[in-house]
DRENDO-1510 file (C-alpha; in Angstrom, 1 decimal, always signed):
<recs>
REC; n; res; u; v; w
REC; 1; UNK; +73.6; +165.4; +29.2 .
REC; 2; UNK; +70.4; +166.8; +27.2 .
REC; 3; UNK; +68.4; +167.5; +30.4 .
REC; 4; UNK; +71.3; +168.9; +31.9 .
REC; 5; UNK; +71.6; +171.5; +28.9 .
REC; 6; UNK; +67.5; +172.0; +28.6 .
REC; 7; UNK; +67.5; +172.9; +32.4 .
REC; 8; UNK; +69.5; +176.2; +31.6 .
REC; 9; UNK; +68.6; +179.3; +29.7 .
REC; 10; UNK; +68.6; +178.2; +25.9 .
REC; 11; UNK; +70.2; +180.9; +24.6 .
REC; 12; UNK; +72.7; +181.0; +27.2 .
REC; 13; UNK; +73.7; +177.6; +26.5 .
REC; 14; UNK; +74.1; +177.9; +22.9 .
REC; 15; UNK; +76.5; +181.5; +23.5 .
REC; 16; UNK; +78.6; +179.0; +25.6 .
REC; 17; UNK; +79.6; +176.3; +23.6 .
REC; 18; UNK; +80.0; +178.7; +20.6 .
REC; 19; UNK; +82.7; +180.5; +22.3 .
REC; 20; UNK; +84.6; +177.1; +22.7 .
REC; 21; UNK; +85.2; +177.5; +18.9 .
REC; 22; UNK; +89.0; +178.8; +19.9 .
REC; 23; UNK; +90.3; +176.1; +22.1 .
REC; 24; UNK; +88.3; +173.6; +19.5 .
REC; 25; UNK; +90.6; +174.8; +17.4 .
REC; 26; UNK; +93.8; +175.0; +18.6 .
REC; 27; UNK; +93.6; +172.1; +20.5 .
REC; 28; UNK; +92.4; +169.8; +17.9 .
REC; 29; UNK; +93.7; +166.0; +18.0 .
REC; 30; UNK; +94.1; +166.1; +21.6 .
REC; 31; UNK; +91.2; +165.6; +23.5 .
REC; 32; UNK; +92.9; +166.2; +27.0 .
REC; 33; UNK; +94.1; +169.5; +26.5 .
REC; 34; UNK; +90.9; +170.3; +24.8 .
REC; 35; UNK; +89.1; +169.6; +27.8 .
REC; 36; UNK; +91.4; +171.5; +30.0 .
REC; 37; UNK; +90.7; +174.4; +28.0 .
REC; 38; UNK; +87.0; +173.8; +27.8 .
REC; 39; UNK; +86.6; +173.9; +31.4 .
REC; 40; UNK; +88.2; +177.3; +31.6 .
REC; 41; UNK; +85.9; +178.7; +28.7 .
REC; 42; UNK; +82.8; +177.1; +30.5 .
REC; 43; UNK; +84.0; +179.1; +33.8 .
REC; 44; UNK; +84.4; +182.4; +32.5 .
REC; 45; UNK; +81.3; +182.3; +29.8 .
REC; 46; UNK; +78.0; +183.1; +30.4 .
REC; 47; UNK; +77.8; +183.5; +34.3 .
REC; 48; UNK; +79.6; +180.0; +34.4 .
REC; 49; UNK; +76.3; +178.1; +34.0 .
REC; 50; UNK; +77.6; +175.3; +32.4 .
REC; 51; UNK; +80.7; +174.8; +34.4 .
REC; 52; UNK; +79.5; +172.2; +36.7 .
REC; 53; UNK; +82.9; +170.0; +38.0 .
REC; 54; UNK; +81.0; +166.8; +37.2 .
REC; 55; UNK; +79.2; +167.3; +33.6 .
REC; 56; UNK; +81.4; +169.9; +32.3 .
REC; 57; UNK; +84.0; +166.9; +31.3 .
REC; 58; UNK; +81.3; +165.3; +29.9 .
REC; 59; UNK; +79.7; +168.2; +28.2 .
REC; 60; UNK; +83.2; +168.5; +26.7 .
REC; 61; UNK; +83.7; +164.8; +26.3 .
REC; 62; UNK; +80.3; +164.7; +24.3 .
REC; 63; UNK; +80.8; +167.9; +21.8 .
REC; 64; UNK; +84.2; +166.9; +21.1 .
REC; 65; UNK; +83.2; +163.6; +20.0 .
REC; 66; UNK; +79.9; +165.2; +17.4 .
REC; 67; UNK; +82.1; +168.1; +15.9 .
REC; 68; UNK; +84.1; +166.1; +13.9 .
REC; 69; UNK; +80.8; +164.0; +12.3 .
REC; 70; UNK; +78.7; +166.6; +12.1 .
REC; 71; UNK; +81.0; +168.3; +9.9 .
REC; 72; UNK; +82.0; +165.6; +7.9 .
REC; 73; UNK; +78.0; +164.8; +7.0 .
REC; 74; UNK; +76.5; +168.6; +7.0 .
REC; 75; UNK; +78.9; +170.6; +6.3 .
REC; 76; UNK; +82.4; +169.2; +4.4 .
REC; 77; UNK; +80.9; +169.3; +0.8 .
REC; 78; UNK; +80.2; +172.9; +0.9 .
REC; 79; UNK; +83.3; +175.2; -0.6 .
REC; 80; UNK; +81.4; +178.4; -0.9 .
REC; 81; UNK; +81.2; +180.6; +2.3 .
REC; 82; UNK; +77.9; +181.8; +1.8 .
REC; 83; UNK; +76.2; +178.6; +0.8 .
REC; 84; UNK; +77.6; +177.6; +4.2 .
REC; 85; UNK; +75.9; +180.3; +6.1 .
REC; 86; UNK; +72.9; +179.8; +4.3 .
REC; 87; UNK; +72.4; +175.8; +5.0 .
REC; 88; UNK; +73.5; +176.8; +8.8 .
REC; 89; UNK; +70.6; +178.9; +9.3 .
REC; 90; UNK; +68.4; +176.2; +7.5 .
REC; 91; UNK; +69.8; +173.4; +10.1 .
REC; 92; UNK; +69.5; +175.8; +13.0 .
REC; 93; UNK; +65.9; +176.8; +12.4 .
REC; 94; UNK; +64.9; +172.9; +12.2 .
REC; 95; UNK; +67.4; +172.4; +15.2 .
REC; 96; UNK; +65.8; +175.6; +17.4 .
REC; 97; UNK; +62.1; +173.5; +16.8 .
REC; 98; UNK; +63.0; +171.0; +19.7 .
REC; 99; UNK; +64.9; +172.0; +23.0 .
REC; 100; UNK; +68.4; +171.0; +21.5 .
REC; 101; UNK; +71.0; +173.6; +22.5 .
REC; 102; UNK; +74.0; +170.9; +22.3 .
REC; 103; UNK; +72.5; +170.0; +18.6 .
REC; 104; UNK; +72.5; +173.4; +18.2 .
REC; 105; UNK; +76.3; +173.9; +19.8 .
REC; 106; UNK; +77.7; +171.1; +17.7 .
REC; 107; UNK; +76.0; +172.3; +14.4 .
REC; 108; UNK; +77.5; +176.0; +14.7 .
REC; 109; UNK; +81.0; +174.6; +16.3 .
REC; 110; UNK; +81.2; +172.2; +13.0 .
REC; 111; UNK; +80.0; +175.0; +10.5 .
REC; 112; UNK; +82.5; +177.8; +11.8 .
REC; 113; UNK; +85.5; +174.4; +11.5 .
REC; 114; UNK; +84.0; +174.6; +7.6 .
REC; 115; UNK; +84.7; +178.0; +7.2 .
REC; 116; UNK; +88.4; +178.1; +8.3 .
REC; 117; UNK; +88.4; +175.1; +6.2 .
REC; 118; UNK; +86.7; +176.9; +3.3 .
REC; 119; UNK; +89.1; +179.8; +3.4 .
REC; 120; UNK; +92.6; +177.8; +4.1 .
REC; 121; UNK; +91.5; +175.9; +1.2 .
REC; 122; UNK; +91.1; +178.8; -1.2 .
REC; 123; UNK; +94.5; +180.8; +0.2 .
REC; 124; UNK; +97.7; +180.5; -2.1 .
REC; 125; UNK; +99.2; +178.3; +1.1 .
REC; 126; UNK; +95.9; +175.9; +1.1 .
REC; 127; UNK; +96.2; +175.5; -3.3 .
REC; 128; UNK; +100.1; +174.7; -2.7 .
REC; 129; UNK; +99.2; +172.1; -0.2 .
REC; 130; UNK; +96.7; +170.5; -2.2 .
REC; 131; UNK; +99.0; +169.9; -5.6 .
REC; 132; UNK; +101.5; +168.3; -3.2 .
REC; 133; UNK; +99.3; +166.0; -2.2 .
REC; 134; UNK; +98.0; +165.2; -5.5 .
REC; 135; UNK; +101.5; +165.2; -6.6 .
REC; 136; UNK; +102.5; +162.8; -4.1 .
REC; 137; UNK; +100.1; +160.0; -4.1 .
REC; 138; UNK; +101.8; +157.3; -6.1 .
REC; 139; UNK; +105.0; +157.9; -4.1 .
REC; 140; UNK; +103.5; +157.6; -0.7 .
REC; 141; UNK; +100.5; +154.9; -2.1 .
REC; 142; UNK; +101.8; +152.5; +0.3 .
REC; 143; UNK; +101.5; +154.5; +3.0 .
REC; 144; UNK; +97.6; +155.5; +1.9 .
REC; 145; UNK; +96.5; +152.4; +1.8 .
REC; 146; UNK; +98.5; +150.2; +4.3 .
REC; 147; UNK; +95.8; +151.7; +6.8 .
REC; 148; UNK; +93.2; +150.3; +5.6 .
REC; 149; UNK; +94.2; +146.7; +3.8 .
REC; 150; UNK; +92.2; +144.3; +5.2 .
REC; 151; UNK; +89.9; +145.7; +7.1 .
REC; 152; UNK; +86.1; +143.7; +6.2 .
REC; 153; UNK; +83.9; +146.5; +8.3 .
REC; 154; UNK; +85.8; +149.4; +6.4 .
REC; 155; UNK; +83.9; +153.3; +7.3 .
REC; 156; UNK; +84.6; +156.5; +6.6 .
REC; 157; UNK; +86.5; +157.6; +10.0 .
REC; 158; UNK; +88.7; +155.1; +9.1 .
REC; 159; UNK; +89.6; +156.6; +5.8 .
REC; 160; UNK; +89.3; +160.3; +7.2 .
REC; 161; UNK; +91.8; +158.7; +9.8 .
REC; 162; UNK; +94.4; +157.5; +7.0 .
REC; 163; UNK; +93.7; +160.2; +4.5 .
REC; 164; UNK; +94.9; +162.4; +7.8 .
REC; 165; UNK; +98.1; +160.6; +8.2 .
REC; 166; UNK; +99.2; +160.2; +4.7 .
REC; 167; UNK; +98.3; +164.4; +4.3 .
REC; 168; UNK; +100.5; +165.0; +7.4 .
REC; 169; UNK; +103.2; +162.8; +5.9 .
REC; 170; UNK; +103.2; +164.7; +2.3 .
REC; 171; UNK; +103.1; +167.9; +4.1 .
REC; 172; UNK; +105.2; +167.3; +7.3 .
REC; 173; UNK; +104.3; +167.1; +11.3 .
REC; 174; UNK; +104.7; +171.4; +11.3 .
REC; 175; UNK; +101.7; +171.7; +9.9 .
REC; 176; UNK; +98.8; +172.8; +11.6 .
REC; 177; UNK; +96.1; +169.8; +12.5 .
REC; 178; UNK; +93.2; +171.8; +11.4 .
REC; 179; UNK; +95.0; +172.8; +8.0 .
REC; 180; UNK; +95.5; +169.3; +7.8 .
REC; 181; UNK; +92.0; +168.3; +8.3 .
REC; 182; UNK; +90.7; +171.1; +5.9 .
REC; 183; UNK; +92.9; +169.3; +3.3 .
REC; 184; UNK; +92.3; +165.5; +3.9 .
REC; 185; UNK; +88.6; +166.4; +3.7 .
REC; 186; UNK; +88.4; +168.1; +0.1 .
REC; 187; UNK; +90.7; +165.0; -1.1 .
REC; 188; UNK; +87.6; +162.6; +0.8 .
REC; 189; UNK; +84.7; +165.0; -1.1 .
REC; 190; UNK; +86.5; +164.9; -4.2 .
REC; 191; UNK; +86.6; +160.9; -4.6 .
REC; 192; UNK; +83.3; +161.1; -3.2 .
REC; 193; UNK; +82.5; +163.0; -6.3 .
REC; 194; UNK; +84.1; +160.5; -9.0 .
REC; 195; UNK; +82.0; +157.5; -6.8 .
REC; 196; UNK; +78.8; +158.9; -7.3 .
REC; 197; UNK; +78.6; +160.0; -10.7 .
REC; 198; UNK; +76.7; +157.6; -13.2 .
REC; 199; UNK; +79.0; +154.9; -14.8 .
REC; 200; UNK; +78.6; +155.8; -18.1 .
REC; 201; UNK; +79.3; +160.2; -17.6 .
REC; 202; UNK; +82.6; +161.3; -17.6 .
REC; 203; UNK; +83.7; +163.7; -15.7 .
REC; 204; UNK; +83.6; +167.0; -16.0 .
REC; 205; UNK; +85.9; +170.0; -15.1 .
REC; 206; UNK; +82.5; +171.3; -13.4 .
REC; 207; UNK; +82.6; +168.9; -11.1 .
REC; 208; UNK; +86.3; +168.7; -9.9 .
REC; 209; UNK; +88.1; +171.5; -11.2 .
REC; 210; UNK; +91.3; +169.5; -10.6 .
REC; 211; UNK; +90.3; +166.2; -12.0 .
REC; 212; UNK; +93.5; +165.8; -14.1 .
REC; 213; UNK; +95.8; +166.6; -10.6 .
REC; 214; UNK; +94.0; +165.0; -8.4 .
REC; 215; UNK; +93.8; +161.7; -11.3 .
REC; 216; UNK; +96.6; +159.8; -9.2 .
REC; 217; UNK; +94.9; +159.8; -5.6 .
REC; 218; UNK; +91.4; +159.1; -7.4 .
REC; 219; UNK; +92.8; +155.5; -8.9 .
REC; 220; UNK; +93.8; +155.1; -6.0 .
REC; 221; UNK; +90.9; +156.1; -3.1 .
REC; 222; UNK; +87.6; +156.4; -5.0 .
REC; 223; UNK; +86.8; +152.9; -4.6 .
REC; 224; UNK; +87.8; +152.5; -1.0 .
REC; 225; UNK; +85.7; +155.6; +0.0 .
REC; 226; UNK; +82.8; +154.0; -1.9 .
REC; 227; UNK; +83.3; +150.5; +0.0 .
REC; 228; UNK; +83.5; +152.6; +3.2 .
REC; 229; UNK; +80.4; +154.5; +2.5 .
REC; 230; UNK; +78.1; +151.6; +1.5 .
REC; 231; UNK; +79.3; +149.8; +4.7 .
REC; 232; UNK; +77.6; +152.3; +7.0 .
REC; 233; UNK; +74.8; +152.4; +4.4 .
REC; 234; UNK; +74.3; +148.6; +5.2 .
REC; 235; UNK; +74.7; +149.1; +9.0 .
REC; 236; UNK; +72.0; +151.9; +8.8 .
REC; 237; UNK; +70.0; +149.1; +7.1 .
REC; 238; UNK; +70.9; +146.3; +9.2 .
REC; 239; UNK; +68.9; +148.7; +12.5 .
REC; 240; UNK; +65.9; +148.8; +10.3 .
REC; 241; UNK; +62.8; +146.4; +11.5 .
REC; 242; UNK; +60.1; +144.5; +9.2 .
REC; 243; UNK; +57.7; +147.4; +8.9 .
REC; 244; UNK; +60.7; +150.0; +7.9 .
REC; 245; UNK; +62.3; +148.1; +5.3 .
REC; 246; UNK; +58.9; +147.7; +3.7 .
REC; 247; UNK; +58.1; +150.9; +3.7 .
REC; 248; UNK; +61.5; +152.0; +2.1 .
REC; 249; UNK; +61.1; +149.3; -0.6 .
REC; 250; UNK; +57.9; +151.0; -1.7 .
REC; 251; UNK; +59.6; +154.6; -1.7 .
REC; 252; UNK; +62.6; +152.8; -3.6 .
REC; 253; UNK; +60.2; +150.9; -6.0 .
REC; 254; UNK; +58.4; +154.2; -6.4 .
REC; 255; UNK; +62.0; +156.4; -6.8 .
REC; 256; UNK; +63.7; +153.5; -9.0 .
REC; 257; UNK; +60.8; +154.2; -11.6 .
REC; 258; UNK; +62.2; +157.8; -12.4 .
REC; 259; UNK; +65.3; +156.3; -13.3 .
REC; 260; UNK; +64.3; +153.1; -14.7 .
REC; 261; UNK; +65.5; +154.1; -18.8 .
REC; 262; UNK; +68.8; +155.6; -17.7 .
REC; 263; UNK; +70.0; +152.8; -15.3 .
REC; 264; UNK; +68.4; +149.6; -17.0 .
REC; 265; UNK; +71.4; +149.8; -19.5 .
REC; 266; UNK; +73.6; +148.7; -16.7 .
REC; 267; UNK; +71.4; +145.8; -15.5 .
REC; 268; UNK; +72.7; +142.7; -17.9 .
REC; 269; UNK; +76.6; +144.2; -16.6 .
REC; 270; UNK; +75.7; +142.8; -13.5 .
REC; 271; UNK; +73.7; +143.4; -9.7 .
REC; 272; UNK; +76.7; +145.2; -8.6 .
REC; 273; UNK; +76.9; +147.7; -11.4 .
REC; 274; UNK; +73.0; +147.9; -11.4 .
REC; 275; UNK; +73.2; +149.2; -8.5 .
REC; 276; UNK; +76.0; +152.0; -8.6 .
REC; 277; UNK; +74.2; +153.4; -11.4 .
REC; 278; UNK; +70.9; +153.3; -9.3 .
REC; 279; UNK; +72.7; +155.1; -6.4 .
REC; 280; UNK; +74.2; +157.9; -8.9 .
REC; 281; UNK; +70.8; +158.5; -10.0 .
REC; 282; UNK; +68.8; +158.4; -6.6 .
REC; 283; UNK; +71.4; +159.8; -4.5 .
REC; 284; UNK; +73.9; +162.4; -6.0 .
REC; 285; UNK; +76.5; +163.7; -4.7 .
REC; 286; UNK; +76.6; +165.3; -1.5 .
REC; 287; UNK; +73.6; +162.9; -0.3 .
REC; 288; UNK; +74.5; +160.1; +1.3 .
REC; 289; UNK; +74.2; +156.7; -0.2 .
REC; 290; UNK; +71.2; +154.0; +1.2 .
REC; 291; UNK; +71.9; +150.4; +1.0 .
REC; 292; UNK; +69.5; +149.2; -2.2 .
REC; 293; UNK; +71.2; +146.3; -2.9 .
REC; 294; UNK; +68.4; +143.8; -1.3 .
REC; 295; UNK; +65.7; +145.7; -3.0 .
REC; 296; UNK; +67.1; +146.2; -6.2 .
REC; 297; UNK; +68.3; +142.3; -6.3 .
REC; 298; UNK; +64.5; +141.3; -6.8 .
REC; 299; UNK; +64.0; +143.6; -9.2 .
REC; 300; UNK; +67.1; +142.7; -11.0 .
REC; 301; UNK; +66.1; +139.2; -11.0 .
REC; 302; UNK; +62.9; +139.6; -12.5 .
REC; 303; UNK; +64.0; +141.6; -15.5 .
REC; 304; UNK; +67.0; +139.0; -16.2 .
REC; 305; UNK; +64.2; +136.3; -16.0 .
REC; 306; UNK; +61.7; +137.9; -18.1 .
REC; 307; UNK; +60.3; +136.2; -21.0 .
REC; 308; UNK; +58.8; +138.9; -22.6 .
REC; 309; UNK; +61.1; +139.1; -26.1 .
REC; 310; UNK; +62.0; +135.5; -25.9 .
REC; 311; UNK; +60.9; +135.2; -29.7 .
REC; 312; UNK; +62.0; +138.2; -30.8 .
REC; 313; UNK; +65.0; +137.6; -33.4 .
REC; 314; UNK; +66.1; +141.3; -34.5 .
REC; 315; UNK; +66.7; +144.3; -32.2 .
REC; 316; UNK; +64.3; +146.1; -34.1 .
REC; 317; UNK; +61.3; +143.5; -33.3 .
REC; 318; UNK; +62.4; +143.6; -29.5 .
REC; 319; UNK; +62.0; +147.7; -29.5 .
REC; 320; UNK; +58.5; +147.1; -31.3 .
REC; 321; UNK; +57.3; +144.6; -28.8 .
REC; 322; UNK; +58.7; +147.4; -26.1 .
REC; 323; UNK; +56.9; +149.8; -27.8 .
REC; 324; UNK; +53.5; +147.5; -28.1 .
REC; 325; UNK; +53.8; +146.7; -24.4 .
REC; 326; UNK; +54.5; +150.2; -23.0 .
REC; 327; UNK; +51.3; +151.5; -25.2 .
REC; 328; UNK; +49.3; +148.5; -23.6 .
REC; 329; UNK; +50.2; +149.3; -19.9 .
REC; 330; UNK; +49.5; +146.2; -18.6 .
REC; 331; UNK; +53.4; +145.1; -17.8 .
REC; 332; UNK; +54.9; +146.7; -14.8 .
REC; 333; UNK; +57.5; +149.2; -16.5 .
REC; 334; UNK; +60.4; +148.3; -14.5 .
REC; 335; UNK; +60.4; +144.5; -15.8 .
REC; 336; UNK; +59.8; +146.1; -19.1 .
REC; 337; UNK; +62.7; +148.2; -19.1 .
REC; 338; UNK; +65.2; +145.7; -17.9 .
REC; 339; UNK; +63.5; +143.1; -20.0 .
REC; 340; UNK; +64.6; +145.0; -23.0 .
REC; 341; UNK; +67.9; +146.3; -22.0 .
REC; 342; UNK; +68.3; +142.1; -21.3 .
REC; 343; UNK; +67.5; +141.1; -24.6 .
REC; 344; UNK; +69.3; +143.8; -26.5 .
REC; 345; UNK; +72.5; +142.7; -24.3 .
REC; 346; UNK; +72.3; +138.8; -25.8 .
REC; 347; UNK; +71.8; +140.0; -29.5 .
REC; 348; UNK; +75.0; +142.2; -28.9 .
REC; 349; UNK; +76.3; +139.2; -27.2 .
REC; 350; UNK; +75.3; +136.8; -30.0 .
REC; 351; UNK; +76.4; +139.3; -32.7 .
REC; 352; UNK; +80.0; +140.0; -31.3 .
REC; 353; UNK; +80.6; +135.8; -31.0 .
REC; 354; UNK; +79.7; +135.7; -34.8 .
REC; 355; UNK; +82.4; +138.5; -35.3 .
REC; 356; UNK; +85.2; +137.1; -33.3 .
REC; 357; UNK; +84.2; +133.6; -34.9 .
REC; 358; UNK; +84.7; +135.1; -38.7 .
REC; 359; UNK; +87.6; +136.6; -37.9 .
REC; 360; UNK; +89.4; +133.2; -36.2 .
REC; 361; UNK; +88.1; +131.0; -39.2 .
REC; 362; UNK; +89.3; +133.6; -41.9 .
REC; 363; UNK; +92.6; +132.8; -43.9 .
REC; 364; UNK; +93.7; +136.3; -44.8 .
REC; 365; UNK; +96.6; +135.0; -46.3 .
REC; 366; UNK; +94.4; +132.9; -49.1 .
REC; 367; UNK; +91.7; +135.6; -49.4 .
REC; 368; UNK; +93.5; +138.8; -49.5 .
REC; 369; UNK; +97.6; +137.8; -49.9 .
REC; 370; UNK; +98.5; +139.3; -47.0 .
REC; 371; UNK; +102.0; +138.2; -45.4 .
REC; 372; UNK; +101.8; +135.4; -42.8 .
REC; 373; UNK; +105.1; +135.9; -42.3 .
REC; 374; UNK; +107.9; +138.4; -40.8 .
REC; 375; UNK; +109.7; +137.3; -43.9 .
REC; 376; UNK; +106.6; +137.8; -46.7 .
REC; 377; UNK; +106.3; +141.2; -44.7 .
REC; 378; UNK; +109.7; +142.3; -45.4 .
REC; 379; UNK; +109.9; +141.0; -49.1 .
REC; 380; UNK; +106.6; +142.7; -50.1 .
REC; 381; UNK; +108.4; +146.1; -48.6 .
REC; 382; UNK; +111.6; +145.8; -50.5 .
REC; 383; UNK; +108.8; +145.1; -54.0 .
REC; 384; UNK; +106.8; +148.0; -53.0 .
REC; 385; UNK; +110.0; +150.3; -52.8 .
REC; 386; UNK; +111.6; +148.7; -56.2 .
</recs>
């Protein structure tokens, strides 16, 4: 298919399957009638270059299949118009570098499905839509996540896929597919959002305006579209070889140390939470998450198994040895950081089983005459009132 594209006139090419932005459109769901369409559109556009009996189908076939994607990864987290124009002429001009024209196609197709989306999602119609669905997520919850119970290999077309269906149920079968689409995808971006952000910052009115609406269907999503998303983070992993995964260790050891003070707290919570806080930090929202777990695991280990403040007996004397051993630079900064953050965790672990155990082993009956019973209770009420 791209030698059958490079062997015509570029710009040609690229005019053609921009105009099939229209039956894209209004065929949408329905691949069949699409590509009826299609073929008619590739006939009477641009001297019917591309309407060739045998790879027009599968010219069709092919775009119809990258729209959808292309959109959800370049395109779906912008909301303003003209930062959509703008990052469309920055992918085109990197696109327009290699002979591409269907790259080119699907990456203008995709953007101009953005922009209805962008404008259907700012009309009064689009605003209505959305509260309903907000609105309606604990009622239909069953029906959200039904789709996707069980499922070990979870992704994100899958949850586009029930995020869809439970949209089209709230809203009804009238409603246009693409309206559909441009809302399911803003409720997708919006728990995407709350997954990313660090675990210990709140969120902020900033960041979803509609945080307090959209609450319900965020308890509900925002961990299944992180699950989803770190699967294909793991599959884009798992196609790695020896030499690649090495090489993106040392850009991750070398990233990780930017980050190191703010995400060491999180270390002694656990690997798991370790690593959603390195994630926040190293790949904000709308970036796409990488699959660290493996690399960060080592790392991990080695702080939990550091022996640097084992005779430290204060707080205080661990953030002095800290300080001693960051002045001396001889102790790789990443095991120093988590080494601390470790340490600092089992004095606030030690300390808050010394609290609990006070409180069990005090009488506060014999050392303060308090009631120990309903009954005391009652009678020291009716004295206080006498």
């Amino acid at each position: 298919m791209e030698a059958f594209l490079t062997s015509k006139p570029r710009s040609a090419v690229v005019g053609v399957l921009r105009a099939l932005s229209e039956p894209f459109k209004e065929h949408w769901g329905d691949l069949d009638s699409f590509r009826e369409a299609g073929m008619a559109v590739l006939q009477n556009t641009g001297g019917g270059i591309l309407a060739d009996p045998e790879k027009g189908p599968e010219l069709l076939e092919t775009l119809y299949a990258r729209v959808l994607p292309s959109r959800a990864v370049h395109f779906r987290p912008m909301e303003e118009e003209a930062r959509l124009e703008q990052f469309l002429r920055e992918l085109d001009a990197t696109a327009a570098k290699k002979p591409n024209p269907l790259q080119q196609g699907v990456l203008w197709l995709a953007s101009r499905f953005q922009l209805e989306a962008i404008r259907h999602l700012h009309s009064p119609t689009g605003q209505a839509q959305l509260k309903q669905v907000y609105k309606s997520a604990e009622a239909f919850k069953a029906d959200l996540v039904r789709p996707l119970t069980g499922k070990d290999n979870l992704n994100m077309e899958q949850v586009s896929g029930a995020v869809s269906s439970f949209t089209r149920k709230v809203l009804g079968e009238g409603q246009g597919r693409y309206d559909i689409s441009a809302i399911a995808g803003h409720v997708i971006e919006v728990c995407r959002i709350n997954a990313r952000r660090a675990p210990d910052v709140a969120m902020e009115g900033d960041d979803i305006p509609e945080y307090s609406e959209a609450s319900p269907i965020l308890s509900i999503m925002t961990e299944v579209v992180y699950t989803a998303e770190l699967n294909e983070a793991r599959l884009r992993y798992a196609t790695l070889n020896e030499e690649q995964r090495a090489q993106n260790f040392n850009k991750f050891r070398i990233s990780l140390g930017g980050v190191i003070k703010k995400v060491a707290p999180f270390a002694p919570e656990g690997l798991s939470m370790f690593c959603r806080a390195i994630e926040a930090y190293l790949y904000p929202y709308p970036q796409r998450i990488e699959y660290i777990h493996s690399f960060a695991k080592s790392v991990h280990a080695n702080g939990q198994q550091s022996t640097l403040f084992d005779d430290c007996a204060t707080p205080q004397s661990v953030r002095a040895r800290f300080s001693n051993l960051r002045e001396g630079g001889k102790v790789n900064p990443l095991i120093l950081e988590l080494g601390m953050a470790f340490a600092l965790r089992n004095f606030k672990n030690t300390d808050s089983t010394t609290k609990r155990e006070f409180m069990r082993d005090l009488d506060l009956h014999s050392e303060f005459h308090w009631p120990s019973t309903m009954r005391e209770l009652l009678e020291d009420m009716q004295k206080g009132r006498a």
